[in-house]
C-alpha positions in Angstrom: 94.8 93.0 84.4 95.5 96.1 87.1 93.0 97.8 88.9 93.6 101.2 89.3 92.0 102.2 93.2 91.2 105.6 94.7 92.6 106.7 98.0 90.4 109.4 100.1 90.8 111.1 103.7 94.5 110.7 103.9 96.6 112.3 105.9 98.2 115.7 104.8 101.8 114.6 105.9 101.1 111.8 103.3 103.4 111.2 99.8 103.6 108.8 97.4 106.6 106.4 99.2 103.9 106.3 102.1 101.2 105.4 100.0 103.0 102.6 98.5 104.0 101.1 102.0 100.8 101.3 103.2 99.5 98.9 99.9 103.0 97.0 99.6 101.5 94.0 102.3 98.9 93.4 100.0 101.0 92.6 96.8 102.9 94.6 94.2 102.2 98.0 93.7 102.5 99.0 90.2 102.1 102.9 90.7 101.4 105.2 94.0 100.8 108.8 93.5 99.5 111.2 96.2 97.7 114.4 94.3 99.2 117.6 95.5 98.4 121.3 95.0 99.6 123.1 92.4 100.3 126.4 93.7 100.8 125.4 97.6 102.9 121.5 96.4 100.8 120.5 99.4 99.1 117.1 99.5 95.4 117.6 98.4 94.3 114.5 101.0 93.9 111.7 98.1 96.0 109.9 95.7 95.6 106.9 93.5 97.0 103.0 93.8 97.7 100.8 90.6 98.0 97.1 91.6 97.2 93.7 89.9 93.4 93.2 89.9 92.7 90.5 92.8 95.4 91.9 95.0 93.4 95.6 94.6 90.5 93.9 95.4 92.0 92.2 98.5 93.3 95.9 99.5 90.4 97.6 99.1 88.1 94.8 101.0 90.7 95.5 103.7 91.6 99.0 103.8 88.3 100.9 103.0 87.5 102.2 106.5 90.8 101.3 108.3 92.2 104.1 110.5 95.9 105.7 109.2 97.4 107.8 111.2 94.3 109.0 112.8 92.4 109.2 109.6 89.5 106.8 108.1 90.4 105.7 105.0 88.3 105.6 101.8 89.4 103.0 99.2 87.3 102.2 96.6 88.0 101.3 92.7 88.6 104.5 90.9 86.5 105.8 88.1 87.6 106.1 84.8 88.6 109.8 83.9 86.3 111.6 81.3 88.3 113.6 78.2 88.9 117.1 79.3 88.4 119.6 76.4 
């Protein structure tokens, strides 16, 4: 079972290689995507994590509220997403 985490207040410099390093120590990381701009391609400050269940929950119990790169970071289990019509 994979638990799919959201990642808030990162830095702008951040992509999705970074992202995964910065969860790799914690376990396998089964996706790593940093959410960019559309129009700009310029990283919107947030991404999400996909990792195996007790290793997420080991991550987030670790990373919520660490500092990167001069940032806080918010880590928390994400929330489902609702059907867009």
């Amino acid at each position: 079972m994979t638990t799919s985490m959201y990642v808030g207040n990162l830095p702008f410099s951040a992509d999705s290689t970074s992202l995964q390093d910065l969860f790799a120590p914690f376990g396998e990381v089964i996706s790593a995507r940093v959410m960019s701009d559309r129009d700009t391609g310029r990283s919107r400050g947030f991404g999400f994590v996909e990792m195996e269940a007790a290793e997420a929950k080991n991550a987030m119990s670790s990373l919520d509220g660490a500092e990167h790169q001069g940032r806080k970071l918010r880590v928390n289990e994400a929330e489902k997403r609702t059907q867009r019509y």
